[in-house]
N, C-alpha and C positions, 0 to 999 in steps of 0.2 A: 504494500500500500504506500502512494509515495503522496508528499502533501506541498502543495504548491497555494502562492497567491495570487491573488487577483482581483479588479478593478472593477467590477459591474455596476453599474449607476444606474440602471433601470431594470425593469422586471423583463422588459422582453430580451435584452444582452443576457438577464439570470436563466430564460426560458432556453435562448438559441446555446446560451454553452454547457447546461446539463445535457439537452439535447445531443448536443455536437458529443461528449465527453462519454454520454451512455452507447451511443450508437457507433463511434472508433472503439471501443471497447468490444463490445460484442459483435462487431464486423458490419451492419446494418448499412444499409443506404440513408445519408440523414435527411429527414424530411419524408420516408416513404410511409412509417410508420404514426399513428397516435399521440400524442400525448395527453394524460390530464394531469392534474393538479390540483392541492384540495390545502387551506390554508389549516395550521394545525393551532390548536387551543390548550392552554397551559390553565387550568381555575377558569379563570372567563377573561382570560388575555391570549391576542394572537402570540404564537411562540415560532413560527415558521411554516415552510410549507413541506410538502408531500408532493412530488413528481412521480409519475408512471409510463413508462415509455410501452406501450402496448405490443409488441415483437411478435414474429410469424406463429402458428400454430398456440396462439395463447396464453406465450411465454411472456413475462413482466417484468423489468428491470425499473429501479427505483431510485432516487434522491430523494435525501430531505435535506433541505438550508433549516438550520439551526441560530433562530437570532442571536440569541443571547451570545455564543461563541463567534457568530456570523462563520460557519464554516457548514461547506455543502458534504453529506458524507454522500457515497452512491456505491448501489450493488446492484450484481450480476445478477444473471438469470438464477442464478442456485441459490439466490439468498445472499451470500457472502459479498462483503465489503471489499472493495478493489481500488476506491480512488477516496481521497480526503483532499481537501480544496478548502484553505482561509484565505477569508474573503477581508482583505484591506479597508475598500470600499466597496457599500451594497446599497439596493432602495431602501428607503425606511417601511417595513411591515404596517405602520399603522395609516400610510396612505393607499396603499396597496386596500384596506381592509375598507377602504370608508368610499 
């Protein structure tokens, strides 16, 4: 797992480089596939999101950006963690939410 930083200012530079980062991993064509995304709640505060790259036959590869650390973790089809990503600068979650 290697862990690199990075500069995202907006949500859709955050969407296009899980994107880009899930689908060089698991070999995918980018853009052929799905994605959703689902903001996560911590008590009754947003805490980050939930990324799901939807892949051939079913198969689902994941991120979640973690505000509090502002760091994106992402895993493979198996479930298991393959990339970690802190994030320097990110959107602020609570405009994303409103």
């Amino acid at each position: 797992m290697l862990a690199r930083c990075n500069h995202l200012q907006s949500l859709d530079s955050l969407r296009e480089y899980v994107n880009q980062t899930i689908c060089n991993h698991e070999q995918l064509e980018i853009g052929a596939f799905q994605m959703t995304e689902r903001i996560l709640v911590r008590g009754e505060r947003p805490c980050g999101i939930y990324f799901c790259v939807h892949g051939p036959r079913q198969v689902k590869m994941t991120a979640i950006w973690e505000t509090d650390s502002n760091t994106i973790l992402f895993y493979g089809a198996s479930g298991e963690r393959f990339f970690r990503t802190r994030l320097t600068e990110a959107p602020k979650l609570m405009e994303l939410v409103a």
